[in-house]
PDB file as gemmi writes it, atoms N, CA and C in Angstrom:
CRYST1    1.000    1.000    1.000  90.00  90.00  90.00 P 1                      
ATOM      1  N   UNK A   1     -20.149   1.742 -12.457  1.00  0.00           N  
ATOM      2  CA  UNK A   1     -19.185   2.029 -13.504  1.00  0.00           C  
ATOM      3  C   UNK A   1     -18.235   3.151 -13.095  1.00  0.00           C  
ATOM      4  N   UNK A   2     -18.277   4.371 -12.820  1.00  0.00           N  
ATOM      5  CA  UNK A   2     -17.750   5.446 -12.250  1.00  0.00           C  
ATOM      6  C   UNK A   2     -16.671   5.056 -11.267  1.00  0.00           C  
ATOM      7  N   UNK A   3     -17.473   3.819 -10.235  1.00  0.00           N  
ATOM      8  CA  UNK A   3     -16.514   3.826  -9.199  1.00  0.00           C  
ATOM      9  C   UNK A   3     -14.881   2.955  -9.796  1.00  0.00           C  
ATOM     10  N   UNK A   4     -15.327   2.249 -11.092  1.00  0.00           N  
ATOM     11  CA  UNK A   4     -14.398   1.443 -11.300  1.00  0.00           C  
ATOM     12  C   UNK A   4     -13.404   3.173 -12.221  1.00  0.00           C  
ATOM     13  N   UNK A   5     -13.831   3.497 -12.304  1.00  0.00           N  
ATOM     14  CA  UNK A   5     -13.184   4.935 -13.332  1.00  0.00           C  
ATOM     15  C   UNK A   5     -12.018   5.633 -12.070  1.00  0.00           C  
ATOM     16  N   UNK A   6     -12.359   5.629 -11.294  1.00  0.00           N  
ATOM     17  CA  UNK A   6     -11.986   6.212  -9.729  1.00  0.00           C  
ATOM     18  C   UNK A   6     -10.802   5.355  -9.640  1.00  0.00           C  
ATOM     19  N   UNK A   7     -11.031   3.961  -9.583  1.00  0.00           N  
ATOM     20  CA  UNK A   7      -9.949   3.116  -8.584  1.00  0.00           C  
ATOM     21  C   UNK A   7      -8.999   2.830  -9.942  1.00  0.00           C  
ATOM     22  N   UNK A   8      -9.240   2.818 -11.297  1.00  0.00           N  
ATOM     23  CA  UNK A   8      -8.712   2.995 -12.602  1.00  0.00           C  
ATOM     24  C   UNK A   8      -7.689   4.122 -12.416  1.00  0.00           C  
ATOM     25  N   UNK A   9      -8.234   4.892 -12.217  1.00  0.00           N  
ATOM     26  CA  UNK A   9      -7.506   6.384 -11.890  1.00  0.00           C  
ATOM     27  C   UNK A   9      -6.269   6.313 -10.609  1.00  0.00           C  
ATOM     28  N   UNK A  10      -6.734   5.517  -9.390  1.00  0.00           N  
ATOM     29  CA  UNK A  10      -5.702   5.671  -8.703  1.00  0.00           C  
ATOM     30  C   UNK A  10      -4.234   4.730  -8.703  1.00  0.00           C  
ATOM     31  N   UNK A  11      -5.113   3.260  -9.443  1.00  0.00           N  
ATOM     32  CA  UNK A  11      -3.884   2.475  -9.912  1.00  0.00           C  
ATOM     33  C   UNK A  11      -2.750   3.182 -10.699  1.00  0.00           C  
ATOM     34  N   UNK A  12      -3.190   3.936 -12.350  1.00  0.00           N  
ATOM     35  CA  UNK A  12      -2.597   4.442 -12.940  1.00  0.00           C  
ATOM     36  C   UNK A  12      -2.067   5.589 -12.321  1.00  0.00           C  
ATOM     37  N   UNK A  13      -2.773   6.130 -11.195  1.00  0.00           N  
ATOM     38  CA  UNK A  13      -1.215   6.994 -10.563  1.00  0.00           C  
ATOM     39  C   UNK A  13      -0.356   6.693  -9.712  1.00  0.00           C  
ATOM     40  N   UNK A  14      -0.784   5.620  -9.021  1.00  0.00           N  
ATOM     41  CA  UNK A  14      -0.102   4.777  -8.066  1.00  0.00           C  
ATOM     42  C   UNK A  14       1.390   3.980  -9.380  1.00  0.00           C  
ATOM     43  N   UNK A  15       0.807   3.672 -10.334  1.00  0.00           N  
ATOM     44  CA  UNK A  15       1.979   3.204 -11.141  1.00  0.00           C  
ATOM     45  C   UNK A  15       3.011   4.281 -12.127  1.00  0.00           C  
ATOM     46  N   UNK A  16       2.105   5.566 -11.848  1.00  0.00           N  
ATOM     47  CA  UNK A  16       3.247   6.462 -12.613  1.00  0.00           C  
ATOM     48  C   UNK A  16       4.398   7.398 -11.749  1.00  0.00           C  
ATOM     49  N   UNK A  17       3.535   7.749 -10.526  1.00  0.00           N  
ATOM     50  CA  UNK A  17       4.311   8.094  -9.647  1.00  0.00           C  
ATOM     51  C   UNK A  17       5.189   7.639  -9.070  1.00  0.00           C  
ATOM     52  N   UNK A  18       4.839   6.253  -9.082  1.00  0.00           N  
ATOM     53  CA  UNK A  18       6.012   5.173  -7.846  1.00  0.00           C  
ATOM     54  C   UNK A  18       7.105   5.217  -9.074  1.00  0.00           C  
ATOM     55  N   UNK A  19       6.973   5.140 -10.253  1.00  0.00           N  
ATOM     56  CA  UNK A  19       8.104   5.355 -11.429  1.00  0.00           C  
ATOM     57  C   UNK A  19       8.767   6.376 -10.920  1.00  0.00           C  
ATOM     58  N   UNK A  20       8.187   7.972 -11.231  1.00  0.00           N  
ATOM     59  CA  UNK A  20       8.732   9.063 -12.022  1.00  0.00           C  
ATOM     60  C   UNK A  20       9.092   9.622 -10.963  1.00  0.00           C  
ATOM     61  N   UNK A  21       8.578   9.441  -9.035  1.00  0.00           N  
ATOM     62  CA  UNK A  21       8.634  10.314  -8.018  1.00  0.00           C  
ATOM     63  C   UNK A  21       8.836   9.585  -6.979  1.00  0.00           C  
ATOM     64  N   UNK A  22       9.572   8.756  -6.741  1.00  0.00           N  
ATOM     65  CA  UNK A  22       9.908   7.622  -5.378  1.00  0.00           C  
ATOM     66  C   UNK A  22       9.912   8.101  -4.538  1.00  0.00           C  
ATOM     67  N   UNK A  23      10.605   9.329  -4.331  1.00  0.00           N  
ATOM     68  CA  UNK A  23      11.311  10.134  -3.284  1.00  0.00           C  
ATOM     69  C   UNK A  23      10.388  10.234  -2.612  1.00  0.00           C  
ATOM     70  N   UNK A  24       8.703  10.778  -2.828  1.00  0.00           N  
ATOM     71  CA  UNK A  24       8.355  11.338  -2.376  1.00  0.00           C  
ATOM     72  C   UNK A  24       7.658  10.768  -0.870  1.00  0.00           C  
ATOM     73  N   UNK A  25       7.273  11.397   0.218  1.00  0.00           N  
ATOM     74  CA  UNK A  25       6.731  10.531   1.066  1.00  0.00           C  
ATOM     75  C   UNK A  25       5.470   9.757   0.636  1.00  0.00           C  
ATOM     76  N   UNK A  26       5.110   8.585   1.315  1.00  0.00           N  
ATOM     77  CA  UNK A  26       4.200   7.712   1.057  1.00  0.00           C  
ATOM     78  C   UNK A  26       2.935   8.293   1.289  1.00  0.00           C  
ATOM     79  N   UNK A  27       2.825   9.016   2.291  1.00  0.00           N  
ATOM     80  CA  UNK A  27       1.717   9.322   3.010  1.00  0.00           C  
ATOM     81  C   UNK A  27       1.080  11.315   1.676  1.00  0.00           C  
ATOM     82  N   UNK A  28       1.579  11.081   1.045  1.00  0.00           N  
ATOM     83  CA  UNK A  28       1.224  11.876  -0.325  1.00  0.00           C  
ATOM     84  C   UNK A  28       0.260  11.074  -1.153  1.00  0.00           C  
ATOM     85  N   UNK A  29      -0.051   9.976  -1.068  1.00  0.00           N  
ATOM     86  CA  UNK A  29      -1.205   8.814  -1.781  1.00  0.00           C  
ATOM     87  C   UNK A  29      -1.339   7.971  -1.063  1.00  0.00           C  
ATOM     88  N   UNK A  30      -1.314   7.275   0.033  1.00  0.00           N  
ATOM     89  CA  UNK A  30      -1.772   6.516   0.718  1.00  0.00           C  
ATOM     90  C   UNK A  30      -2.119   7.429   2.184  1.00  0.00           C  
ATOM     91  N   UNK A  31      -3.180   6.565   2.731  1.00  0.00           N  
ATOM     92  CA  UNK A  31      -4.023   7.394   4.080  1.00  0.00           C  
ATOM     93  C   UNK A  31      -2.452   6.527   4.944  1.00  0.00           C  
ATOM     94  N   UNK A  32      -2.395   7.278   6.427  1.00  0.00           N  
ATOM     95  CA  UNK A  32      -2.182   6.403   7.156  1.00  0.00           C  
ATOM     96  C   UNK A  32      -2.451   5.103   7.604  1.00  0.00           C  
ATOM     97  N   UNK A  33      -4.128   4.843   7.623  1.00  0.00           N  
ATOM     98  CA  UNK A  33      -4.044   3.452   7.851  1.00  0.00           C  
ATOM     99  C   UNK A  33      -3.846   2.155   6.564  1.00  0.00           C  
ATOM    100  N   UNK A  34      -3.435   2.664   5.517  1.00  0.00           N  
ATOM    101  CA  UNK A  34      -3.009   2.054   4.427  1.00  0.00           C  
ATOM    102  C   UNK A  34      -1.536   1.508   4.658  1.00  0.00           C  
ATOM    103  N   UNK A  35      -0.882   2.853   4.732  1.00  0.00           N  
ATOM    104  CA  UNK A  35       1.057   2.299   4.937  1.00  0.00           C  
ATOM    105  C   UNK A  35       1.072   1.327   6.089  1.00  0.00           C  
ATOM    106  N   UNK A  36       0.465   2.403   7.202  1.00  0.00           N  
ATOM    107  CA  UNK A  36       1.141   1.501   8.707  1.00  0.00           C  
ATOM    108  C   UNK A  36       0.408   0.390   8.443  1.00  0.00           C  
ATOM    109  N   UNK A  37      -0.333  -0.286   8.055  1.00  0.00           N  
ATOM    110  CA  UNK A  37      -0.810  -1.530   7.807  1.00  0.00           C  
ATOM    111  C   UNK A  37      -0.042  -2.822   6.978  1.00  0.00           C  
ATOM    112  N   UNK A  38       0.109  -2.501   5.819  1.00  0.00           N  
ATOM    113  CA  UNK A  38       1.313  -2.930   5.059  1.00  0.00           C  
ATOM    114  C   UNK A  38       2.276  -3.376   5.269  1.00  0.00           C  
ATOM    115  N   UNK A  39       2.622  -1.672   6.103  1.00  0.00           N  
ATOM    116  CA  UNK A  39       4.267  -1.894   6.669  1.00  0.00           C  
ATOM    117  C   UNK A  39       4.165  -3.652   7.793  1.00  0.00           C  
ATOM    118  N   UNK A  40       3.221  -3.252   8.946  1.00  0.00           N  
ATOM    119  CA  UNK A  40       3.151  -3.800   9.843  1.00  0.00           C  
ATOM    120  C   UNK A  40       3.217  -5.541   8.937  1.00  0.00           C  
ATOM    121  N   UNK A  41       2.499  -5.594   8.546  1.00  0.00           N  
ATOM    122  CA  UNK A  41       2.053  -7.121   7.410  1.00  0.00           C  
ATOM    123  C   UNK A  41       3.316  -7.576   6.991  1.00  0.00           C  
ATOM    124  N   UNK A  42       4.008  -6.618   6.551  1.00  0.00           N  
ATOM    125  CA  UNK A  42       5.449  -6.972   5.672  1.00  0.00           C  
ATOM    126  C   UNK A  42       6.413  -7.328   6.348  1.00  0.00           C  
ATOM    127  N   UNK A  43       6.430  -6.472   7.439  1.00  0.00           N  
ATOM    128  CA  UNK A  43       7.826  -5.965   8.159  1.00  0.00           C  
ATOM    129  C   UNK A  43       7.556  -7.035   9.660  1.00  0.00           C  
ATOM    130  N   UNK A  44       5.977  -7.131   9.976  1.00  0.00           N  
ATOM    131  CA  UNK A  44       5.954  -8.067  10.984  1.00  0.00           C  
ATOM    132  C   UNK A  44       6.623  -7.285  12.569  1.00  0.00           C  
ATOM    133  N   UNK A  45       6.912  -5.586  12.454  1.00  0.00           N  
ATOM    134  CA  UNK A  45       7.138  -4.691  13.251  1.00  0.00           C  
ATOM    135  C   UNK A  45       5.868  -3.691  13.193  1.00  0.00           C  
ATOM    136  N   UNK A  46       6.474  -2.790  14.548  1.00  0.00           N  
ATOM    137  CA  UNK A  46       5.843  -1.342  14.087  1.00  0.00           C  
ATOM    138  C   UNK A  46       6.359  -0.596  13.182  1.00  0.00           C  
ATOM    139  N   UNK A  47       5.329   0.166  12.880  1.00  0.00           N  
ATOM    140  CA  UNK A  47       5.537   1.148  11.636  1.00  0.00           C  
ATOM    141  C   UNK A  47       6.241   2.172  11.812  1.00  0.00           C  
ATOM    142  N   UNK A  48       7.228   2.696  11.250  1.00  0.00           N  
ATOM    143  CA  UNK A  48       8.093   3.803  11.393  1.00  0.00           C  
ATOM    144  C   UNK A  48       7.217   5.496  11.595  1.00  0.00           C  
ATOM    145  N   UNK A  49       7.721   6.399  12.173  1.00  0.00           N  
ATOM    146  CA  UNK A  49       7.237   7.587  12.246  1.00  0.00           C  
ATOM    147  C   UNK A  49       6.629   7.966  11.405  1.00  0.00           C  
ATOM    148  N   UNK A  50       7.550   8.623  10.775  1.00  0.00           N  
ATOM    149  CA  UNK A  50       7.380   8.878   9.090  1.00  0.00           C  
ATOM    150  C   UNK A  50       7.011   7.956   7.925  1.00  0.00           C  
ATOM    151  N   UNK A  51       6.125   8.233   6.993  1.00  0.00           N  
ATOM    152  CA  UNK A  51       5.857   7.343   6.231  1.00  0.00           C  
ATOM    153  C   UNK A  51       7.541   6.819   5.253  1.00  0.00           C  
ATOM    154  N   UNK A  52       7.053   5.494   4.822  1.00  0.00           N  
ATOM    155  CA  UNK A  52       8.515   5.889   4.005  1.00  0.00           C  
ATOM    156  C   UNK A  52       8.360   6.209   2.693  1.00  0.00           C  
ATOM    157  N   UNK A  53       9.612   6.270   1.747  1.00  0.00           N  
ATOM    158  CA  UNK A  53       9.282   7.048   0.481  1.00  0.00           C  
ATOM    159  C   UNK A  53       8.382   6.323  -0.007  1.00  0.00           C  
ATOM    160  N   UNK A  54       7.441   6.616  -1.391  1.00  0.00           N  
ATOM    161  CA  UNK A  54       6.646   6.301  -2.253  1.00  0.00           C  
ATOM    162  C   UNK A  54       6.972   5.393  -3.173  1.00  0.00           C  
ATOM    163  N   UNK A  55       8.113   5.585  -3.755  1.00  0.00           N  
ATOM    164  CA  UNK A  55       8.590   4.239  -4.236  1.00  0.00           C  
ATOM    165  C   UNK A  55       8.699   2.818  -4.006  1.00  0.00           C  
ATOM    166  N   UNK A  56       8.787   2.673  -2.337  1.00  0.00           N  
ATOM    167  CA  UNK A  56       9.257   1.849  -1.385  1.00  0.00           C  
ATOM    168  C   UNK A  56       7.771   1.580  -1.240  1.00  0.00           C  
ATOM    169  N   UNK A  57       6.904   2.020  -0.991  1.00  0.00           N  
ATOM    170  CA  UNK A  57       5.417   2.017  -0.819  1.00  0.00           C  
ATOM    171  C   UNK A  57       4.886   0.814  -1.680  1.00  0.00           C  
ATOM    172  N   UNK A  58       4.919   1.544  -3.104  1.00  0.00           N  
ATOM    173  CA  UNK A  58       4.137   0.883  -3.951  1.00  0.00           C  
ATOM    174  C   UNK A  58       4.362  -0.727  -4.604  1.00  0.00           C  
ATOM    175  N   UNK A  59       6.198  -0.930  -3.909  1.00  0.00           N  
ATOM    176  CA  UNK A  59       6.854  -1.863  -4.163  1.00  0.00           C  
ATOM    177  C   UNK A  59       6.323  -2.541  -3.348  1.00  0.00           C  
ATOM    178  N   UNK A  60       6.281  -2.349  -1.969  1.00  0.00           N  
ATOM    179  CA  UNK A  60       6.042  -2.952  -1.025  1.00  0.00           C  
ATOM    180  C   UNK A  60       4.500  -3.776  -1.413  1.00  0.00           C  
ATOM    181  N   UNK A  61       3.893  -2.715  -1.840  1.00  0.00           N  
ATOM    182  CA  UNK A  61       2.433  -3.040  -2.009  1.00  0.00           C  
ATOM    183  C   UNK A  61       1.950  -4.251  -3.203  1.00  0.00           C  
ATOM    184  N   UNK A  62       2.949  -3.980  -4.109  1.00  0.00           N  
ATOM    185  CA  UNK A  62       2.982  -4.618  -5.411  1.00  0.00           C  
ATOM    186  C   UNK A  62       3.473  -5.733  -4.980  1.00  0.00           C  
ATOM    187  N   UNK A  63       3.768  -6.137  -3.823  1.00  0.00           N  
ATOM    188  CA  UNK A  63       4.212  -7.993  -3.601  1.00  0.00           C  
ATOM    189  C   UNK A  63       3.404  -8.384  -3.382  1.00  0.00           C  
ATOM    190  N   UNK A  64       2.363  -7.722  -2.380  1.00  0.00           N  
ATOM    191  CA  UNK A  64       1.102  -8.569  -2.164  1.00  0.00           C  
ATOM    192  C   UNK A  64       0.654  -8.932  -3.167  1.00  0.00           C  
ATOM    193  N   UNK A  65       0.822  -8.486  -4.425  1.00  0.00           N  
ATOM    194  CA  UNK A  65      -0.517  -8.688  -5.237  1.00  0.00           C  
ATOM    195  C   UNK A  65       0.384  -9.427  -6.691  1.00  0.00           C  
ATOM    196  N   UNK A  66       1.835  -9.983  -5.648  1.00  0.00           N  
ATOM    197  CA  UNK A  66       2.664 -10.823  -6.358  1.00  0.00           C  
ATOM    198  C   UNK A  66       4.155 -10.723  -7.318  1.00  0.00           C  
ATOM    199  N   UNK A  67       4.218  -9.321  -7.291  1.00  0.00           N  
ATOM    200  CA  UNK A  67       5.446  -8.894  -7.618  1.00  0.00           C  
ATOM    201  C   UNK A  67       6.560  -9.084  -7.044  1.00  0.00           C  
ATOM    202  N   UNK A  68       7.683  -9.641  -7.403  1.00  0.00           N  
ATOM    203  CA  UNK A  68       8.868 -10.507  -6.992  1.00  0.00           C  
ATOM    204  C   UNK A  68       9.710  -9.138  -6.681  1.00  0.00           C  
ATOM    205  N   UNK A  69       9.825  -8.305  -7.086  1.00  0.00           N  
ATOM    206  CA  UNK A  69      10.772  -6.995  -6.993  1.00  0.00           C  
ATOM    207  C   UNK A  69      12.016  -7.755  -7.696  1.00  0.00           C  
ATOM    208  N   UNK A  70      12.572  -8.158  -8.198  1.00  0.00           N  
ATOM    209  CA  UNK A  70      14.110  -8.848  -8.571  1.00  0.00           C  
ATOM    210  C   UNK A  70      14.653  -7.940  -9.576  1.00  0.00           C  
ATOM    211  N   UNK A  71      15.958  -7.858  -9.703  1.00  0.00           N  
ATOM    212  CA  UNK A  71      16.365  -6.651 -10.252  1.00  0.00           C  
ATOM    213  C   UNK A  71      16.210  -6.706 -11.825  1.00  0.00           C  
ATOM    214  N   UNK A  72      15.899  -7.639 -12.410  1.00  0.00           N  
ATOM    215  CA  UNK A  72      15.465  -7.525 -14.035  1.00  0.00           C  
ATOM    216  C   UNK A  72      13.805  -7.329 -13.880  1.00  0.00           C  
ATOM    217  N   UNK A  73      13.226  -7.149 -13.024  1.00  0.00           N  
ATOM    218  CA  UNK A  73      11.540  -7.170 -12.971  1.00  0.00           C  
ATOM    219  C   UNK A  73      11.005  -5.938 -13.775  1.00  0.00           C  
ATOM    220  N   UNK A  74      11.939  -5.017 -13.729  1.00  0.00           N  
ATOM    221  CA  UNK A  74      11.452  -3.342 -13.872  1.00  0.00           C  
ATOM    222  C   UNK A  74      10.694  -2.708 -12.405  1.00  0.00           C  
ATOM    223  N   UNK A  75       9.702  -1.907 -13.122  1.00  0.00           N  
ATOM    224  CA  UNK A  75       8.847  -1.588 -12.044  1.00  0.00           C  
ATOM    225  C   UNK A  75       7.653  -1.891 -12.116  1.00  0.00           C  
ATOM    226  N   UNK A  76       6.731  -2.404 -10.785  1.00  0.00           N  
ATOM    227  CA  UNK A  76       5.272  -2.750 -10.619  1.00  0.00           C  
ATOM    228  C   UNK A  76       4.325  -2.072 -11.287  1.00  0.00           C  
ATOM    229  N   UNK A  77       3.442  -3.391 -11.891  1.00  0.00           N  
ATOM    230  CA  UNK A  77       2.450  -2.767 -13.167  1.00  0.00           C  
ATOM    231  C   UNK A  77       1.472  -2.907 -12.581  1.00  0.00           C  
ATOM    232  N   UNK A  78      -0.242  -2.118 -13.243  1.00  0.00           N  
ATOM    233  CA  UNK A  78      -1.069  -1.951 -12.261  1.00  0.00           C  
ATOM    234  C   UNK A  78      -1.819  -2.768 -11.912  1.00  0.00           C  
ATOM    235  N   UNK A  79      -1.750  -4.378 -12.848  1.00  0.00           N  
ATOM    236  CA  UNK A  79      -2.075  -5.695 -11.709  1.00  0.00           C  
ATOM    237  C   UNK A  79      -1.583  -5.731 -10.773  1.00  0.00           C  
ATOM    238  N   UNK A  80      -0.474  -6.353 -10.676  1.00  0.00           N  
ATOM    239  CA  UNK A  80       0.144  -6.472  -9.281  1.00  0.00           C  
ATOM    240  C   UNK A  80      -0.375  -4.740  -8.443  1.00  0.00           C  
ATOM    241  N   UNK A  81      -0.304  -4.063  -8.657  1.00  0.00           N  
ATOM    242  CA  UNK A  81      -0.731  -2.987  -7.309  1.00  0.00           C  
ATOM    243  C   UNK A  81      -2.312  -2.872  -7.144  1.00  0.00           C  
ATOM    244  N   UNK A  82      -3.052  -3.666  -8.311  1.00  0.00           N  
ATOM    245  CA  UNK A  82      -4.376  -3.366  -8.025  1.00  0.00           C  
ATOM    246  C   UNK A  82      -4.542  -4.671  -6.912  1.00  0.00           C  
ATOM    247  N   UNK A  83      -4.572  -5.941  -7.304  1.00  0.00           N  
ATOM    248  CA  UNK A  83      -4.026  -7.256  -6.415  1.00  0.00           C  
ATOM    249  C   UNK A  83      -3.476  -6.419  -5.091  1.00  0.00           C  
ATOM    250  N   UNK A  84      -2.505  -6.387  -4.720  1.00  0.00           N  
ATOM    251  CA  UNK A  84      -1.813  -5.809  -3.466  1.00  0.00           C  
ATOM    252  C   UNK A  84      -2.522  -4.598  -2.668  1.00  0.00           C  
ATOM    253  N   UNK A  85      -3.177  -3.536  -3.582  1.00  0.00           N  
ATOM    254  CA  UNK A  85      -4.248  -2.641  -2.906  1.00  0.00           C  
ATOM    255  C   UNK A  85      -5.244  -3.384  -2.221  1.00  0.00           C  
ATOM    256  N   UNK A  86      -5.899  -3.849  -2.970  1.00  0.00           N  
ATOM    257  CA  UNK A  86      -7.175  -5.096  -2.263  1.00  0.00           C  
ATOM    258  C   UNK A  86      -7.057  -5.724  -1.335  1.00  0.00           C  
ATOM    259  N   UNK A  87      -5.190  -6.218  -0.950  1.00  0.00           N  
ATOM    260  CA  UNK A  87      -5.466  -6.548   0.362  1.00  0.00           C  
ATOM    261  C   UNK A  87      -4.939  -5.590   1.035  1.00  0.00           C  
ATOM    262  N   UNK A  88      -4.155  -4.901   1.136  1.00  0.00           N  
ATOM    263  CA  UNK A  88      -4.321  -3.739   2.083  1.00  0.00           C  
ATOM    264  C   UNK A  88      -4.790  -2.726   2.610  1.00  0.00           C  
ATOM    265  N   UNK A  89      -5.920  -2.789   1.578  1.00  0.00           N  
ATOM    266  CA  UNK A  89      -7.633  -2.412   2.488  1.00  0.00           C  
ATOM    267  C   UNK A  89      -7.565  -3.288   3.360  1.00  0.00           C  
ATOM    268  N   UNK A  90      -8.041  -4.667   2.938  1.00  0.00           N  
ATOM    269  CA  UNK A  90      -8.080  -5.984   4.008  1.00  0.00           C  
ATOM    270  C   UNK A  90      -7.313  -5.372   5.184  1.00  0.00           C  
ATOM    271  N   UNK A  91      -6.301  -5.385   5.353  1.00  0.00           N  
ATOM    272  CA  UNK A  91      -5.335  -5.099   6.102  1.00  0.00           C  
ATOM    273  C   UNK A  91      -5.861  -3.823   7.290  1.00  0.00           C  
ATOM    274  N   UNK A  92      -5.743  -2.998   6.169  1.00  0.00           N  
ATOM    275  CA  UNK A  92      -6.345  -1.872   7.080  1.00  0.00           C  
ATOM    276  C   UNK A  92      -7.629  -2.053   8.197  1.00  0.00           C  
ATOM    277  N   UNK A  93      -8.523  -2.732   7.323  1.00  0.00           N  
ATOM    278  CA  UNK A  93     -10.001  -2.897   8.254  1.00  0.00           C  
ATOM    279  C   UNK A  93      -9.673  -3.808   9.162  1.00  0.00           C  
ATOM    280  N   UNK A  94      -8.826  -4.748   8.769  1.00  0.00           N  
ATOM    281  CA  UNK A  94      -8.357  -6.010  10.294  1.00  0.00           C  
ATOM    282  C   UNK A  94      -7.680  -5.153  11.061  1.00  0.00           C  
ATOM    283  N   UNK A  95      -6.874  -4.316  10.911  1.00  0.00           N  
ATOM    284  CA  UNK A  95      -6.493  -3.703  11.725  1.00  0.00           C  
ATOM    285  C   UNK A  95      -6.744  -2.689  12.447  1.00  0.00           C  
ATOM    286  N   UNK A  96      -8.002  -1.594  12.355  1.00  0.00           N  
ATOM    287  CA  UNK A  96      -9.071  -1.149  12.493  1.00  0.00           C  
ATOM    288  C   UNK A  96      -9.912  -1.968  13.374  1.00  0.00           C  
ATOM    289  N   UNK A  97     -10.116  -2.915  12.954  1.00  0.00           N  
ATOM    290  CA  UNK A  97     -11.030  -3.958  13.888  1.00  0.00           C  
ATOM    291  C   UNK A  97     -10.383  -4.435  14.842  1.00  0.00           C  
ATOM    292  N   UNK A  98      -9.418  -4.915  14.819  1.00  0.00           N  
ATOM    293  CA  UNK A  98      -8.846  -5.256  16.176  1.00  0.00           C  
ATOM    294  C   UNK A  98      -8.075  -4.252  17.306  1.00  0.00           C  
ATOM    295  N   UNK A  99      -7.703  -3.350  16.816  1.00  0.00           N  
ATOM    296  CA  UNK A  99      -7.750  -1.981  17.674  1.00  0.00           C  
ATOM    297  C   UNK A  99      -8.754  -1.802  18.254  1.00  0.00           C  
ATOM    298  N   UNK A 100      -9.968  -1.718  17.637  1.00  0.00           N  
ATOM    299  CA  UNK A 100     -11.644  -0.907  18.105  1.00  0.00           C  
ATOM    300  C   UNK A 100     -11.734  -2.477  19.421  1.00  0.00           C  
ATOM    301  N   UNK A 101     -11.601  -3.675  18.618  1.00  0.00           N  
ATOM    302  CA  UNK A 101     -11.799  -5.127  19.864  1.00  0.00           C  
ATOM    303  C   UNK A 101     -10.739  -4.477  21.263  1.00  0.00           C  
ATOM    304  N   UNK A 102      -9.409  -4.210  20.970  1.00  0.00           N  
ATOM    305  CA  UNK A 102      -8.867  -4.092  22.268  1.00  0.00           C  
ATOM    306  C   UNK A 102      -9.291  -3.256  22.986  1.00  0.00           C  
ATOM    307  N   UNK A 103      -9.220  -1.921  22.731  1.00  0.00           N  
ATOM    308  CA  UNK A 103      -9.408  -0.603  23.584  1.00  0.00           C  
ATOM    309  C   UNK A 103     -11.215  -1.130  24.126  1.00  0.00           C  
ATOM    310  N   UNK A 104     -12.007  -1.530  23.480  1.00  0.00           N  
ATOM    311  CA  UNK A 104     -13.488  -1.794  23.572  1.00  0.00           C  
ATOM    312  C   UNK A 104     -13.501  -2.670  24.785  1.00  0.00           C  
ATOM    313  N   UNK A 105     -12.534  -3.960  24.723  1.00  0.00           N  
ATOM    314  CA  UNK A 105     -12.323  -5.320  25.856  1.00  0.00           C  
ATOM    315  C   UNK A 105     -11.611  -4.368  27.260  1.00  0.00           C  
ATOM    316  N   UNK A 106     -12.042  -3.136  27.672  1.00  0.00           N  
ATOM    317  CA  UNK A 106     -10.608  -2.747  28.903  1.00  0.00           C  
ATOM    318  C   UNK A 106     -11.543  -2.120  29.650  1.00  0.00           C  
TER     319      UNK A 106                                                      
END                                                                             
């Protein structure tokens, strides 16, 4: 029960912040291997230096989990980012795992 109180907690800030504080960098609520994962998934590149803003983050994140972004949409509610978090854990650990496979195969 608790743990669902936790991930309750981070949706609802993941959806108030990406509102009220876009600007801010991504890497202020998401770990590194969260963004560069995402990014990589989305963008189908490498991940930029710098994280990018937070706004851009959570949008990004909120498609996975089915959010169209279109300009009458508003902003991502905490289905769609709870959906889109879930797989970019996924994301993260595949990508985690296949790093640990290459450097391991040399």
């Amino acid at each position: 029960m608790v743990i669902y109180l936790i991930i309750a907690w981070r949706i609802l800030y993941l959806v108030t912040w990406g509102r009220e504080c876009p600007a801010l960098p991504g890497d202020v609520v998401f770990d590194p291997e969260e963004w560069q994962a995402a990014w990589i998934v989305a963008y189908r590149s490498p991940p930029p230096d710098n994280p990018p803003p937070l706004g851009q983050m959570v949008r990004l994140i909120a498609g996975f989990g089915g959010f169209l972004g279109r300009k009458h949409d508003g902003h991502p509610g905490p289905t769609a980012i709870w959906e889109g978090m879930q797989k970019v854990r996924a994301f993260a650990i595949a990508l985690e795992a296949g790093c640990a496979a290459y450097f391991n195969d040399g």
